[in-house]
N, C-alpha and C positions, 0 to 999 in steps of 0.2 A: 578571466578565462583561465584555466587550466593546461597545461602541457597534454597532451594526446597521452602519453604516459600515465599520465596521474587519472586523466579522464576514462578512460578504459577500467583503469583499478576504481575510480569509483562507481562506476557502470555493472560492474561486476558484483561490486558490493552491495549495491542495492539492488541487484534480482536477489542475489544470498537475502537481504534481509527481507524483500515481502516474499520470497519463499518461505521464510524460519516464523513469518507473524501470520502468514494468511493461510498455510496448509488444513489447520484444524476448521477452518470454517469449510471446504470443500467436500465432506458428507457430514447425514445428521448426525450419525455417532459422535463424532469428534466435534462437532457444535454442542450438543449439547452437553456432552462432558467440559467445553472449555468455557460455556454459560454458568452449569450447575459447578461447577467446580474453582473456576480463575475468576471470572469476570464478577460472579454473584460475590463471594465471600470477598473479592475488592474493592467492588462497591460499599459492601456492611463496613468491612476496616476502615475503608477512608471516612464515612459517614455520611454515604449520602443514599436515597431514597433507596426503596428495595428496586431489580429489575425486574419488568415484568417476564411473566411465562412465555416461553419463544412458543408462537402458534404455527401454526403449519408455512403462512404467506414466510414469517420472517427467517423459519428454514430455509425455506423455497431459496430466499432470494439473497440470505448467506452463503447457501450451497453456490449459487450462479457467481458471484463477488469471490469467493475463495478458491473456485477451479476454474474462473478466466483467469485471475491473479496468480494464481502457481501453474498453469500451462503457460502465460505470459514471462514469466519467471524463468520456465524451465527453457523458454527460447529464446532468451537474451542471453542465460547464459551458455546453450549450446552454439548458437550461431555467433554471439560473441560480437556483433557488429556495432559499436558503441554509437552508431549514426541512430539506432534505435533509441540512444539514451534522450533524442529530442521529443521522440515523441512516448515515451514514458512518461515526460516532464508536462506533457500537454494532459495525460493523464491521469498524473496528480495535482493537477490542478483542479479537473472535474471529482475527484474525491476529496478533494480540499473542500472545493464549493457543500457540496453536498454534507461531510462533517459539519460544517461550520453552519447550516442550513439547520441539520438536523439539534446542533449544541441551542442556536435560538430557538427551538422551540421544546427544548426542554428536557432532550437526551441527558442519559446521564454521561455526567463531566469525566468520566474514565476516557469517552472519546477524544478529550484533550492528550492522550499517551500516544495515540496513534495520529493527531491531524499534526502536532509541532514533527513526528520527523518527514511526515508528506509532505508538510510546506518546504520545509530545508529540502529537502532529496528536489523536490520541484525546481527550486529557485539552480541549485547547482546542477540538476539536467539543461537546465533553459541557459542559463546562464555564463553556466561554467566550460559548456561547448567550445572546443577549438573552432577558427572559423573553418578549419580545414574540412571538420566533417559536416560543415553548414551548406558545402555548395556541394549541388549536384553535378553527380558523374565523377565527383573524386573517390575515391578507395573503392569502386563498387567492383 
């Protein structure tokens, strides 16, 4: 467990960091500039399969994944209440699942950049919680 200190600072850091990785998915413009641009010629470098063409559904549902995640983002860090950082941790866990879902059946292995720091930020939301901010009705 972490000191309430340290836990705050790293609560904060990690709205900072899925702000700074999941903004560009939040309209199509900026998906598809970070597909055609980042994601493709990373895939070609590292050597694995081409990606395919983002069609309209995997817009869609980028767009929905990128502006719950930086609205989600932009309220942890305004509100600032690290009792939130429990249940961020619940919800990297369901996008743990769901990478790790999507790598078995064949995604390409770039998703490995983004599911290693979901798991880590998960295990220390969940984990690394004071018990202070575990029990209801304190700091509220």
């Amino acid at each position: 467990m972490l000191s309430e200190a340290a836990y705050n600072k790293f609560f904060r850091f990690s709205a900072w960091y899925d702000l700074i990785v999941t903004w560009p998915f939040a309209t199509a413009f900026t998906l598809a500039f970070m597909w055609g641009s980042v994601f493709g010629p990373l895939n070609d470098t590292l050597g694995f399969a081409p990606l395919p063409e983002l069609d309209v559904h995997a817009v869609l549902f980028g767009n929905f994944f990128g502006s719950v995640v930086v609205i989600w983002s932009l309220a942890r860090l305004y509100i600032g209440d690290p009792r939130m950082g429990v249940f961020d941790g619940i919800g990297r866990v369901l996008f743990s699942i769901a990478m790790i879902n999507a790598l078995m059946s064949g995604i390409s292995p770039i998703v490995w950049g983004f599911l290693v720091p979901e798991v880590l930020f998960a295990l220390i939301s969940l984990f690394g919680a004071p018990k202070s901010l575990l029990r209801p009705g304190v700091n509220a």
